[in-house]
KEFIDO-828447 format. One record per residue: y, x, z of N, C-alpha, C in turn; residue in one letter. Coordinates in steps of 0.001 Angstrom, whole numbers, m for minus. Atoms other than C-alpha are relative to their C-alpha. Example, Ala and Ser with C-alpha at 12.3 -4.5 7.8 and 13.67 -1.06 7.14 Angstrom:
// KEFIDO-828447
+---------+---------+---------+---------+---------+---------+---------+---------+---------+------+
|    n.py |    n.px |    n.pz |   ca.py |   ca.px |   ca.pz |    c.py |    c.px |    c.pz | rest |
+---------+---------+---------+---------+---------+---------+---------+---------+---------+------+
|   m1190 |     890 |       0 |   m4500 |   12300 |    7800 |    1200 |     900 |       0 |    A |
|   m1190 |    m820 |     m60 |   m1060 |   13670 |    7140 |    1090 |    m770 |     730 |    S |
+---------+---------+---------+---------+---------+---------+---------+---------+---------+------+
***
This chain:
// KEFIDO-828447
+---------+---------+---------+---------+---------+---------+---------+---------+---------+------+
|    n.py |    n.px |    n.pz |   ca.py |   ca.px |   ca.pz |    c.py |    c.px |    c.pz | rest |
+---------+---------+---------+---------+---------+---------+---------+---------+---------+------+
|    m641 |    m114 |   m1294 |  104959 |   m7962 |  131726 |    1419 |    m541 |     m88 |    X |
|   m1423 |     404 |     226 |  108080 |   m9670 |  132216 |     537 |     897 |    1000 |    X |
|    m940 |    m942 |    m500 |  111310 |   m8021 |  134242 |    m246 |     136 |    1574 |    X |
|     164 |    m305 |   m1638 |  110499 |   m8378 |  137618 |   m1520 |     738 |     141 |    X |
|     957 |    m374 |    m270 |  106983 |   m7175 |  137464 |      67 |    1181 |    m630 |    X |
|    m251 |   m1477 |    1004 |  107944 |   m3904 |  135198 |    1209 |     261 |    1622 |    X |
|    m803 |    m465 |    m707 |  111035 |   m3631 |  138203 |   m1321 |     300 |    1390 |    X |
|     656 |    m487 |   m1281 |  107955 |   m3626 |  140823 |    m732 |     989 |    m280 |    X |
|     403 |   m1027 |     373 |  106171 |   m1525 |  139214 |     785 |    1583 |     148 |    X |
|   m1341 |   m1481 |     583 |  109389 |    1241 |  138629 |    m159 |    m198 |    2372 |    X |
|    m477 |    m351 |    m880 |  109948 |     218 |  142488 |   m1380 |     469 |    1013 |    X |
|    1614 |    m345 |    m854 |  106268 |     882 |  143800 |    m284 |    1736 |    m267 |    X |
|    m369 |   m1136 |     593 |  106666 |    4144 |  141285 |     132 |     621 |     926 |    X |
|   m1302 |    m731 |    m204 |  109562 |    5243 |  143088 |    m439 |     417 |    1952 |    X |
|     653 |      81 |   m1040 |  107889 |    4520 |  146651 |    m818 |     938 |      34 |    X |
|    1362 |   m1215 |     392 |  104835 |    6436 |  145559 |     780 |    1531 |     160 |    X |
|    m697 |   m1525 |     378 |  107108 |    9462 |  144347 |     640 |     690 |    1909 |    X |
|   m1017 |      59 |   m1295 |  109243 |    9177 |  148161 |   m1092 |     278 |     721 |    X |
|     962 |    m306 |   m1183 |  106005 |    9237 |  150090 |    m812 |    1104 |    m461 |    X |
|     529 |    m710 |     706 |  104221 |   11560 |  148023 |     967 |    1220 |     550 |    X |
|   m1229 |   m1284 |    m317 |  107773 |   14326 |  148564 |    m439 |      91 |    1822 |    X |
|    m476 |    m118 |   m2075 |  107836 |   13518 |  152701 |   m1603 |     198 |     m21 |    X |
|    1737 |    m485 |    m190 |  103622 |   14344 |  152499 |     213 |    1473 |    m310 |    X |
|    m172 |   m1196 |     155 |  104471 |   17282 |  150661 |     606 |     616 |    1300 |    X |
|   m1020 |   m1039 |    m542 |  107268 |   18518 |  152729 |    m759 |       7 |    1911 |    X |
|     367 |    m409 |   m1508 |  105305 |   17807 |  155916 |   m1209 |     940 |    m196 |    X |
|     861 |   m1095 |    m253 |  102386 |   20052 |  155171 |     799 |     976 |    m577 |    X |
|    m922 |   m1641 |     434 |  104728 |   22742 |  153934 |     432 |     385 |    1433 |    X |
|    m266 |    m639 |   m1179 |  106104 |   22557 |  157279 |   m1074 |     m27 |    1290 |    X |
|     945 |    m269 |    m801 |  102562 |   22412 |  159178 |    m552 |    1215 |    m641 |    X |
|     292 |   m1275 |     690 |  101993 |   25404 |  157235 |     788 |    1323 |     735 |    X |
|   m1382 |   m1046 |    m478 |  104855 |   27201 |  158240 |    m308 |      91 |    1120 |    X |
|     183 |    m559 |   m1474 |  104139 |   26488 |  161881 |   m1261 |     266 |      35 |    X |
|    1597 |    m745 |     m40 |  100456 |   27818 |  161418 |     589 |     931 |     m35 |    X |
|     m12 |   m1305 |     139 |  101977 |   31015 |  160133 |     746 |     182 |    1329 |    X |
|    m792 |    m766 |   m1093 |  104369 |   31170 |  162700 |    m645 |      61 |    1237 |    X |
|     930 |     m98 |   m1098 |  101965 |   30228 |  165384 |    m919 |    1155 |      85 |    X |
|     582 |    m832 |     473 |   99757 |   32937 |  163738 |     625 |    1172 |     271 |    X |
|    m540 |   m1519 |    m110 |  102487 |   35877 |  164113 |     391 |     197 |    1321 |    X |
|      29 |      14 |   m1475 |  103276 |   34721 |  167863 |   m1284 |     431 |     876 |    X |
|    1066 |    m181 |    m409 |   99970 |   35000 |  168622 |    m483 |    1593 |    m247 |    X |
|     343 |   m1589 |      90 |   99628 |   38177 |  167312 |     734 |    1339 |     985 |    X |
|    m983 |    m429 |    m421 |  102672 |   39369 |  168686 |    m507 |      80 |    1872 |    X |
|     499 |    m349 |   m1685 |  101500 |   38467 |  172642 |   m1086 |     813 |      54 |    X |
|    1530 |    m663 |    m260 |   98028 |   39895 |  171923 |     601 |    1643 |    m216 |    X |
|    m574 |   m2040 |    m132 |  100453 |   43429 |  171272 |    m151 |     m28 |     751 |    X |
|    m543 |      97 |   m1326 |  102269 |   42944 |  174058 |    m869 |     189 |    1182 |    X |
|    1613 |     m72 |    m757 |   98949 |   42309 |  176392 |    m505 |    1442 |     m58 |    X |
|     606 |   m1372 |    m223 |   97667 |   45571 |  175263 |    1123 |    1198 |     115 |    X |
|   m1074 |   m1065 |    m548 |  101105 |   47376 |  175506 |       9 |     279 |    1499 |    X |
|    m254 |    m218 |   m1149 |  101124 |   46301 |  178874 |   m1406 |     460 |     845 |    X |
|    1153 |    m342 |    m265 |   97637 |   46915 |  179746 |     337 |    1475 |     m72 |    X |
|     m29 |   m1739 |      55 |   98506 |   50722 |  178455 |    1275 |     565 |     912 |    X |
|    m793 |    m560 |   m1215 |  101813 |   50668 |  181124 |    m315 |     m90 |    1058 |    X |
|     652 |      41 |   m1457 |  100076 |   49607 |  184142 |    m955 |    1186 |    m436 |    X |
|     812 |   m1180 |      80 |   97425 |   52516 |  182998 |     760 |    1214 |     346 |    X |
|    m714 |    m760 |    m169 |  100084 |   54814 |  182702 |     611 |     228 |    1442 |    X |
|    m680 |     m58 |   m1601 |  102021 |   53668 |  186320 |    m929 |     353 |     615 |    X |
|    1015 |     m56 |    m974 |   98915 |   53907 |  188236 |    m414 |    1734 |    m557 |    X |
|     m93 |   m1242 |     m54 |   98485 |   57656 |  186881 |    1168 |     447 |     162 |    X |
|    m979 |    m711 |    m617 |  101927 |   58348 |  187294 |     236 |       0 |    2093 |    X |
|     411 |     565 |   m1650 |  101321 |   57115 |  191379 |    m286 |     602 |      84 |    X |
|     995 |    m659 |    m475 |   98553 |   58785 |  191552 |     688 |    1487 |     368 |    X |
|   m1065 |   m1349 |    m280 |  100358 |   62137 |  190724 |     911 |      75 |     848 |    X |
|   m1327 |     478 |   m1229 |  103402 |   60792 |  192689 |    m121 |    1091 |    1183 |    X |
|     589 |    m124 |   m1244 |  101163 |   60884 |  195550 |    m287 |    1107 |     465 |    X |
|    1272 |   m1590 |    m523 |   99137 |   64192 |  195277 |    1351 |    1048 |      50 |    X |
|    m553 |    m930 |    m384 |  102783 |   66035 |  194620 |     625 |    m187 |    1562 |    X |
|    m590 |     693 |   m1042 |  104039 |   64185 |  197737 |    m879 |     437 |    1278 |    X |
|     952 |    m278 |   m1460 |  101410 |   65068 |  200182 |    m488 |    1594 |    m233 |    X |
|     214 |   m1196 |      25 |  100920 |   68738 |  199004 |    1468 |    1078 |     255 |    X |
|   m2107 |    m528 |    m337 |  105101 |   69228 |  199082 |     349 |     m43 |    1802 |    X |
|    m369 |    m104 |   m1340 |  105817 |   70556 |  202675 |     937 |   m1164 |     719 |    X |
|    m993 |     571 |     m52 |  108793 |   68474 |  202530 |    m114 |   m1563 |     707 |    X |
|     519 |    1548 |    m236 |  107387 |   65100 |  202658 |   m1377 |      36 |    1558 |    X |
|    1964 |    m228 |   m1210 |  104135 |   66432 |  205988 |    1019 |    m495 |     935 |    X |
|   m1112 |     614 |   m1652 |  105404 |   65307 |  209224 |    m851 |    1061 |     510 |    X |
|     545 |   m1277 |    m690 |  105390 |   68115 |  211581 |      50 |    m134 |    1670 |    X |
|     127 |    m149 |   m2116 |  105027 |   68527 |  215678 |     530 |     628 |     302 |    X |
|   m1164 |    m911 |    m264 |  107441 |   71105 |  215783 |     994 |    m473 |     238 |    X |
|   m1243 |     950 |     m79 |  110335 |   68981 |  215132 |     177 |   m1107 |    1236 |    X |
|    m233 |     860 |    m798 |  109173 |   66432 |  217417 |     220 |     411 |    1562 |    X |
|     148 |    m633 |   m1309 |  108458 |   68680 |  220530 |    1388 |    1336 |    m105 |    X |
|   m1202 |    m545 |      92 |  111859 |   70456 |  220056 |    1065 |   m1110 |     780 |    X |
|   m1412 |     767 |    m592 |  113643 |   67464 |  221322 |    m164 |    m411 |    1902 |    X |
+---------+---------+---------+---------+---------+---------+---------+---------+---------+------+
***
């Protein structure tokens, strides 16, 4: 091998090594956004059933609302009051 064909060699090497690192480093970081896509995902699918268990909750707190609200004198509308005026 004479000097230029030993320098293409070292510079084909060196190419190899450079594309080889930026391959690596991009599935390290399609990795990374799997996991992170992976813990977001998990994270809304809480959330979803957190909120699923507060609308359960509001709609029995209503409900109650309601039943002390219409059994509480306070809240009846009366005919007394109105035929007084």
């Amino acid at each position: 091998m004479n000097k230029f064909s030993k320098m293409c060699c070292i510079s084909g090497d060196m190419e190899n090594q450079v594309e080889l690192e930026e391959k690596t480093r991009l599935i390290n970081q399609v990795l990374e956004l799997q996991n992170t896509l992976e813990d977001l995902s998990a994270r809304v699918d809480a959330v979803k059933e957190e909120n699923l268990k507060l609308k359960s909750e509001n709609q029995v707190l209503g409900q109650y609302i309601e039943n002390l609200m219409s059994a509480s004198s306070v809240f009846q509308t009366t005919d007394s009051k109105s035929k007084r005026k």
